[in-house]
C-alpha positions as a Python dict, from the first residue, in 0.01 Angstrom:
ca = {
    (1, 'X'): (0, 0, 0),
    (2, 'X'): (-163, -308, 93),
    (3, 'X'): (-395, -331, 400),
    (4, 'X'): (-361, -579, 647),
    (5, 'X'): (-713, -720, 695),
    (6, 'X'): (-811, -1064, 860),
    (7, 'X'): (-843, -1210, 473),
    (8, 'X'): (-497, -1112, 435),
    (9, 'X'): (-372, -1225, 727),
    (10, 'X'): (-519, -1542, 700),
    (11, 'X'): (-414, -1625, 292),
    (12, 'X'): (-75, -1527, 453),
    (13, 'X'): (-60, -1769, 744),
    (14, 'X'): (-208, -2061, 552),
    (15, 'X'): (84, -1968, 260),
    (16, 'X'): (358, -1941, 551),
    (17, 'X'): (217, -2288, 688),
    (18, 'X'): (234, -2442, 341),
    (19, 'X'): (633, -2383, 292),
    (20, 'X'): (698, -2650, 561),
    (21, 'X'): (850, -2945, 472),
    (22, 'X'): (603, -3243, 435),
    (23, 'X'): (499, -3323, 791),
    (24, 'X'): (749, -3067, 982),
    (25, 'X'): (499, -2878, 1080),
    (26, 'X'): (313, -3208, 1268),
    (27, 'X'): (688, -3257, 1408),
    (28, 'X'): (706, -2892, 1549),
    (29, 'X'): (404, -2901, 1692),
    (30, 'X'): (400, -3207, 1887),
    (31, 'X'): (752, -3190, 2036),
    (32, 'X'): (699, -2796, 2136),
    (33, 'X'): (451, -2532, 2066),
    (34, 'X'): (528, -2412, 1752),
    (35, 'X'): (425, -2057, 1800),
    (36, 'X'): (755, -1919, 1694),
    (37, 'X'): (814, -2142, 1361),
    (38, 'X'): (503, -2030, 1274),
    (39, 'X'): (524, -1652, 1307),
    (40, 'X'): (887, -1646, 1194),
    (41, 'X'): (704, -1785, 849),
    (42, 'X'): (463, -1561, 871),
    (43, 'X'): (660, -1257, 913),
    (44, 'X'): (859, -1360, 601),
    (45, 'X'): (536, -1382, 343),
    (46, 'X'): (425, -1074, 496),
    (47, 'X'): (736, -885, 445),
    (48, 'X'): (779, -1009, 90),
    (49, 'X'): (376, -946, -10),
    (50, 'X'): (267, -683, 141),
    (51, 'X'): (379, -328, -121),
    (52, 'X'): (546, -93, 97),
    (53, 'X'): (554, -242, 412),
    (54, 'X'): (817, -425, 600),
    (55, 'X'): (755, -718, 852),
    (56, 'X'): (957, -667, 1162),
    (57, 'X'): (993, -940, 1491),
    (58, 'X'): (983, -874, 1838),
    (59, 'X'): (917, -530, 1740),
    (60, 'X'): (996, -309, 1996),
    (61, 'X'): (967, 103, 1882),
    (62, 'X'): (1059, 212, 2278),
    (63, 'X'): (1332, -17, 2367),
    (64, 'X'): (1148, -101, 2700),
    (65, 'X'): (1044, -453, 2767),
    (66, 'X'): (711, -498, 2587),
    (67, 'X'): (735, -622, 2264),
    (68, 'X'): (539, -701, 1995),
    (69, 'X'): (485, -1057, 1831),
    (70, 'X'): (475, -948, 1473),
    (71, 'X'): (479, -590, 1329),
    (72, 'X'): (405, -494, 958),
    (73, 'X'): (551, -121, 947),
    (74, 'X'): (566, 142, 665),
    (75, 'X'): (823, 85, 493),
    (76, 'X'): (988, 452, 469),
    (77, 'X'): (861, 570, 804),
    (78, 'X'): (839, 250, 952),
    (79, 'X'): (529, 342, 1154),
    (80, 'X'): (295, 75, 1246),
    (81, 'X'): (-7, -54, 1034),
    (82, 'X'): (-71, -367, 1217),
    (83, 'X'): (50, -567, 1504),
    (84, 'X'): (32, -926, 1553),
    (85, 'X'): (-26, -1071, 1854),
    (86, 'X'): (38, -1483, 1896),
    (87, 'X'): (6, -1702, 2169),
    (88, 'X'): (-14, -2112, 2082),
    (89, 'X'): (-147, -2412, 2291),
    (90, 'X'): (-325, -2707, 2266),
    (91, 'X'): (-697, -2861, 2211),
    (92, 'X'): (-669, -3012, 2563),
    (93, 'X'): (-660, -2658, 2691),
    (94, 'X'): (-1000, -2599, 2636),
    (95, 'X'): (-1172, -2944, 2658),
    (96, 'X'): (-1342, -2770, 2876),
    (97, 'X'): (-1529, -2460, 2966),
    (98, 'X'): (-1411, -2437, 3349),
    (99, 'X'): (-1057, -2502, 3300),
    (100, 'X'): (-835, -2262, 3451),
    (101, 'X'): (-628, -2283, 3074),
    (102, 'X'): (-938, -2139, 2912),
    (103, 'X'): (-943, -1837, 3132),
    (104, 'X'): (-536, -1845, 3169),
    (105, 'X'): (-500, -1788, 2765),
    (106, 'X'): (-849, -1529, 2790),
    (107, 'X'): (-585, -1293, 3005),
    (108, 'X'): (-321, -1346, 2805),
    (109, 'X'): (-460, -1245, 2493),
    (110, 'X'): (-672, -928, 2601),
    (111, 'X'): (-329, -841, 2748),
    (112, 'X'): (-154, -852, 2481),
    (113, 'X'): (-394, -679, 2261),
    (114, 'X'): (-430, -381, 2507),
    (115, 'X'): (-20, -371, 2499),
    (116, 'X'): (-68, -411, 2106),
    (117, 'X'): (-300, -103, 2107),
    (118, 'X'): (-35, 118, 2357),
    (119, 'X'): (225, 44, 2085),
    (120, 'X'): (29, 90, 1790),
    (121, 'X'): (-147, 402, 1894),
    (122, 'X'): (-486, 470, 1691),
    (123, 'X'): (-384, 396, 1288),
    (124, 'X'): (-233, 49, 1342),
    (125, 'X'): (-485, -282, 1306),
    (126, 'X'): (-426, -513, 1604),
    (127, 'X'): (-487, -865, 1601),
    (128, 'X'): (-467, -1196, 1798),
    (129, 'X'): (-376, -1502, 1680),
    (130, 'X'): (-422, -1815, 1878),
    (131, 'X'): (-294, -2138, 1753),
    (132, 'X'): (-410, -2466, 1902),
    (133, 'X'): (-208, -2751, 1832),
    (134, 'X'): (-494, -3082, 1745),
    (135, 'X'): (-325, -3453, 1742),
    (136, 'X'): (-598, -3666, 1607),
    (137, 'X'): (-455, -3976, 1844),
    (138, 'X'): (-229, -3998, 2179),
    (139, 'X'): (115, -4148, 2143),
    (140, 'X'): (121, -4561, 2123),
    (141, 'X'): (345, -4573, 2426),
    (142, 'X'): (485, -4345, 2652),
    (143, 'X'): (792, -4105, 2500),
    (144, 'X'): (979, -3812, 2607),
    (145, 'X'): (1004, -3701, 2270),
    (146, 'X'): (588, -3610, 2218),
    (147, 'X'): (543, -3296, 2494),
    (148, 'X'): (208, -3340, 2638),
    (149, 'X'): (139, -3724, 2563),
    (150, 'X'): (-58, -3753, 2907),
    (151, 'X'): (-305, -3474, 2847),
    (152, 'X'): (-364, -3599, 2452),
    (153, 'X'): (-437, -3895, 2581),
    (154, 'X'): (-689, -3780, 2885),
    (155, 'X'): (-866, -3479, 2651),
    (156, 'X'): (-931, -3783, 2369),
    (157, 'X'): (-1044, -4044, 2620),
    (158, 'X'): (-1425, -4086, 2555),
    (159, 'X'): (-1463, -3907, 2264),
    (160, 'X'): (-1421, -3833, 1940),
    (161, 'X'): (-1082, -3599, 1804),
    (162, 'X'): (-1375, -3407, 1578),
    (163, 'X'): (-1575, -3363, 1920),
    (164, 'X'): (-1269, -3253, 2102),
    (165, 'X'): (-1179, -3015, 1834),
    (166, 'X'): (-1511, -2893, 1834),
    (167, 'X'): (-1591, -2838, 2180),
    (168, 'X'): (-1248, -2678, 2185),
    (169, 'X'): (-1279, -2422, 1919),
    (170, 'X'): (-1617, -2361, 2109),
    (171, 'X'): (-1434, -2278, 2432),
    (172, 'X'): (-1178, -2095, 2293),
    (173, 'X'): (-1407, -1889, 2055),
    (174, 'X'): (-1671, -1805, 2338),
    (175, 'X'): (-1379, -1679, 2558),
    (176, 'X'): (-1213, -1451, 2322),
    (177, 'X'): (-1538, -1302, 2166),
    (178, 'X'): (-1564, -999, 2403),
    (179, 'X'): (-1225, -863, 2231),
    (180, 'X'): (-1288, -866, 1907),
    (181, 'X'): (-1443, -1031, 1579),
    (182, 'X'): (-1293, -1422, 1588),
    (183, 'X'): (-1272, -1562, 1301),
    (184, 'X'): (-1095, -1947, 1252),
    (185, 'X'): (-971, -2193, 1056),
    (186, 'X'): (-738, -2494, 1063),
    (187, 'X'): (-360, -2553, 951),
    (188, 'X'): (-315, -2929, 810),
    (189, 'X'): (44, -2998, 979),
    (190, 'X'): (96, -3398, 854),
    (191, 'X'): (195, -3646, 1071),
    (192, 'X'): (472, -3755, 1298),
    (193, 'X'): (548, -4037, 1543),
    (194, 'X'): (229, -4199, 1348),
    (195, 'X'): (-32, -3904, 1486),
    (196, 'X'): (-181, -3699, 1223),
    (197, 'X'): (-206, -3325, 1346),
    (198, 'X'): (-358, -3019, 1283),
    (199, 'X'): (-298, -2657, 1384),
    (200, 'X'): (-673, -2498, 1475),
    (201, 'X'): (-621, -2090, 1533),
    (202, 'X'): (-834, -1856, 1623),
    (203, 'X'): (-759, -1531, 1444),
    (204, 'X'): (-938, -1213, 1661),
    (205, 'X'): (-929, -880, 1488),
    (206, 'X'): (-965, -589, 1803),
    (207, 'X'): (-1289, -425, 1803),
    (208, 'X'): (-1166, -104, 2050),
    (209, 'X'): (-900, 15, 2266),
    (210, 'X'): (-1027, -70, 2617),
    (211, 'X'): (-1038, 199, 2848),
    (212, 'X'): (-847, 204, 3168),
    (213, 'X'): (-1041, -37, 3431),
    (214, 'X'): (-1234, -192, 3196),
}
């Protein structure tokens, strides 16, 4: 049976991003946040390439309202080996260090990984994956059709798409350290409505289950 390490994880999501058509992804991403194109990919390679494990959505073992992102599950027993964790935004989130966004997605993720680790008990891996949506250029004129064209345009103004990317890979990265070992990367998308985009993610593997009030 195949473990589910970050190296796996990641060869996975960069081979569930690749079976896109040529510039869907770019599409996806600037018209919505394409968290759930992406996991629903992801899931897929996982549950064909993993030896005997199944990938399950929205796994939910209790029936109760907490569910899981993405769960990779014994395949006879189905008992949990790892649990996914996803939560997507944008570079403009973190342009900076003192937005509330930075701090907003910081609470949603530990969150999530402490639910992860309720679910998952002590012999499943738990992991977060953020996924940052990166245009490389605002829209030429205003459109309905590109979600967010007002804050592409304000996070690029003075600077650089490389500088925003880095400074928000920085943010992000500094604000998700204290939960685990972050590791990232970077999802070529193509382009759409003549912006070339990229999908940054930050890929945290849990350290320890927190205790309570911690």
């Amino acid at each position: 049976m195949t473990v589910l390490t970050s190296d796996v994880l990641k060869k996975a999501l960069h081979k569930a991003c690749s079976s896109f058509a040529p510039d869907e992804l770019a599409y996806l991403a600037l018209t919505s946040k394409p968290e759930l194109p992406i996991r629903d990919r992801l899931a897929w390679v996982l549950h064909r390439e993993l030896p005997g494990s199944v990938a399950a959505r929205e796994w939910n073992p209790g029936g109760g309202r907490a569910r899981s992102d993405l769960a990779v599950l014994q395949e006879e027993t189905h008992e949990p080996l790892a649990l996914v964790e996803m939560k997507a935004a944008y570079t403009f989130d973190f342009a900076r260090a003192e937005q509330l966004t930075v701090e907003k997605y910081r609470r949603y993720i530990a969150d999530d990984l402490d639910k992860a680790h309720q679910a998952g008990g002590t012999s499943a891996r738990v992991f977060g994956l953020l996924l940052l949506t990166h245009p490389a250029s605002p829209p030429r004129q205003p459109t309905p059709v590109v979600k967010y064209g007002r804050e592409i345009a304000r996070a690029l103004s003075g600077r650089t798409p490389d500088e925003l990317s880095g400074v928000a890979l920085e943010n992000a990265r500094r604000c998700l350290a204290a939960h685990g070992t972050v590791e990232d990367g970077t999802l070529h998308a193509g382009r759409a409505f003549g912006i070339d985009v990229d999908v940054k993610y930050l890929l945290v593997s849990r350290l320890a289950v927190r205790s309570a009030g911690t």
